[in-house]
C-alpha positions as CSV (number, residue, x, y, z in Angstrom):
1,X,13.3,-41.7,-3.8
2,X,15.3,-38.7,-4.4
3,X,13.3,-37.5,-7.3
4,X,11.0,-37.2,-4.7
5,X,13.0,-35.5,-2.7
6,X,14.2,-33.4,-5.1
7,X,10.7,-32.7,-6.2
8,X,9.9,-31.8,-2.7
9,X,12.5,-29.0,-2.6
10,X,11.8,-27.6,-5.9
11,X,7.8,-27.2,-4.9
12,X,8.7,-25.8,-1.5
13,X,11.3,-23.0,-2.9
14,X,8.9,-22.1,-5.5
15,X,6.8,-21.2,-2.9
16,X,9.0,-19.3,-1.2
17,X,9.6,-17.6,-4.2
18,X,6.5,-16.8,-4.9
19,X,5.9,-15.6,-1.1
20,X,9.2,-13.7,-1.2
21,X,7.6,-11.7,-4.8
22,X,4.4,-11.0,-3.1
23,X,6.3,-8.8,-0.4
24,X,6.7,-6.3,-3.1
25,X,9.9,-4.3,-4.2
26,X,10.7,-1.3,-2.2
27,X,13.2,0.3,-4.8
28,X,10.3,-0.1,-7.6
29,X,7.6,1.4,-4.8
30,X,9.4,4.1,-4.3
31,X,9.3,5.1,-8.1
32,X,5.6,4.1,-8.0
33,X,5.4,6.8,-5.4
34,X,6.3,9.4,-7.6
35,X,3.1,10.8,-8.6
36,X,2.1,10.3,-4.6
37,X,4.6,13.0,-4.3
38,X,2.8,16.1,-5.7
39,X,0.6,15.7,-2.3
40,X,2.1,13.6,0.2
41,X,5.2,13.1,1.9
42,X,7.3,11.4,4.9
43,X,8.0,14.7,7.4
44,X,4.7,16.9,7.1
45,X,1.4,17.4,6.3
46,X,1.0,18.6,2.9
47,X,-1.9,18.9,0.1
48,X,-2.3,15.3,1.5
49,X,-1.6,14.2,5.0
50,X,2.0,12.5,6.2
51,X,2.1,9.4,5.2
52,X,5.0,8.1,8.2
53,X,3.5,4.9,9.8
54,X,0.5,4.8,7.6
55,X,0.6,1.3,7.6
56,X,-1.3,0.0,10.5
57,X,-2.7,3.7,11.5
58,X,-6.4,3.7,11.6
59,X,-7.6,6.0,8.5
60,X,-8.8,10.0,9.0
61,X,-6.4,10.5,12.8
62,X,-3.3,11.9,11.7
63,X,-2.8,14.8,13.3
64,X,-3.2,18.4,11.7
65,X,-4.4,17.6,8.5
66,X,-8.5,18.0,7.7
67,X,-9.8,14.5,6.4
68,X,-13.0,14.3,5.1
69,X,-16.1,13.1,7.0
70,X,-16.5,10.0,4.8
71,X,-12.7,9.1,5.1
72,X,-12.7,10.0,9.5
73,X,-16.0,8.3,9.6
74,X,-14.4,4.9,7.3
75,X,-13.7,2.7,10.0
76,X,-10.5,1.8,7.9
77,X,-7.4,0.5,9.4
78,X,-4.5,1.1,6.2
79,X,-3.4,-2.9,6.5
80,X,-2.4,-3.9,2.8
81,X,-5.8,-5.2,2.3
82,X,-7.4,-1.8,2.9
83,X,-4.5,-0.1,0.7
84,X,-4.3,-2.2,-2.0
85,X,-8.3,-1.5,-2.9
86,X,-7.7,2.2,-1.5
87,X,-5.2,2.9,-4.2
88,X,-6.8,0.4,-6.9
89,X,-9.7,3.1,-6.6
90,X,-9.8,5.7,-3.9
91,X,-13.6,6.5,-5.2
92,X,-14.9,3.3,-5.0
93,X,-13.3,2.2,-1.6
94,X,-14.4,5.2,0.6
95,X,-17.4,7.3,-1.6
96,X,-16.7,11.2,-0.7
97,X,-13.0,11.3,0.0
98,X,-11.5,14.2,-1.1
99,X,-8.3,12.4,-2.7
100,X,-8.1,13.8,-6.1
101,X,-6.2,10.1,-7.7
102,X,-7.8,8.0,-9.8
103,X,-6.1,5.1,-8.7
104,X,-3.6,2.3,-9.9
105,X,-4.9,-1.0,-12.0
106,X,-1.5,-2.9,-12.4
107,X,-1.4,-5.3,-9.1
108,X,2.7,-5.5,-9.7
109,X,2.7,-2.0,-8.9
110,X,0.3,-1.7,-6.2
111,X,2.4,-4.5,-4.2
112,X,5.2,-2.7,-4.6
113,X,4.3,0.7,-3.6
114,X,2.7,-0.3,-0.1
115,X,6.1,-2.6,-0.1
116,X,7.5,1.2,0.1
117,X,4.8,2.5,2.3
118,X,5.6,-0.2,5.0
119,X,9.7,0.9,4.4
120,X,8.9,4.0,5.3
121,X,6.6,3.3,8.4
């Protein structure tokens, strides 16, 4: 009986484990964000457009900065879903953005950096 118990535990803290990796690590999102930095920041618009509260805003509305017609007319919300393929390939997820990136393939990193993203929201 307590091998099953014990078993019980060990299954249900894996899991938590795994849920607690899947929330990304901000410290290695914000390195991820380094190259973001040659166009986007957390105060002002820039090449790119402000990134504060991007998670959760709907895509192509920040204020001040000129978004292309293909990114206003997206219908995107920025949840992780929508960020995770936006950054895998910016190209392929909206066709006729103007973001010049040619995205990020390693998932590890992607989790991370929109772990950072939601830090800084």
């Amino acid at each position: 009986m307590r091998s099953l118990a014990f078993g019980a535990i060990l299954v249900a803290l894996t899991g938590l484990s795994a849920h607690a990796q899947d929330a990304g690590d901000v410290a290695a999102g914000e390195k991820a964000f380094a190259p973001c930095k040659a166009c986007h920041n957390f105060q002002k618009n820039g090449v790119g457009p402000d990134l504060k509260g991007v998670v959760g805003r709907k895509a192509g509305t920040y204020e001040g900065y000129n978004y292309s017609a293909a990114l206003k007319n997206s219908g995107l919300t920025w949840d992780e879903a929508n960020l995770r393929e936006w950054l895998k390939n910016p190209k392929a997820k909206v066709p006729g953005n103007k973001m010049i990136f040619q995205g990020i393939a390693d998932d590890k990193k992607l989790t991370d950096l929109i772990a950072y993203l939601k830090s800084q929201s």
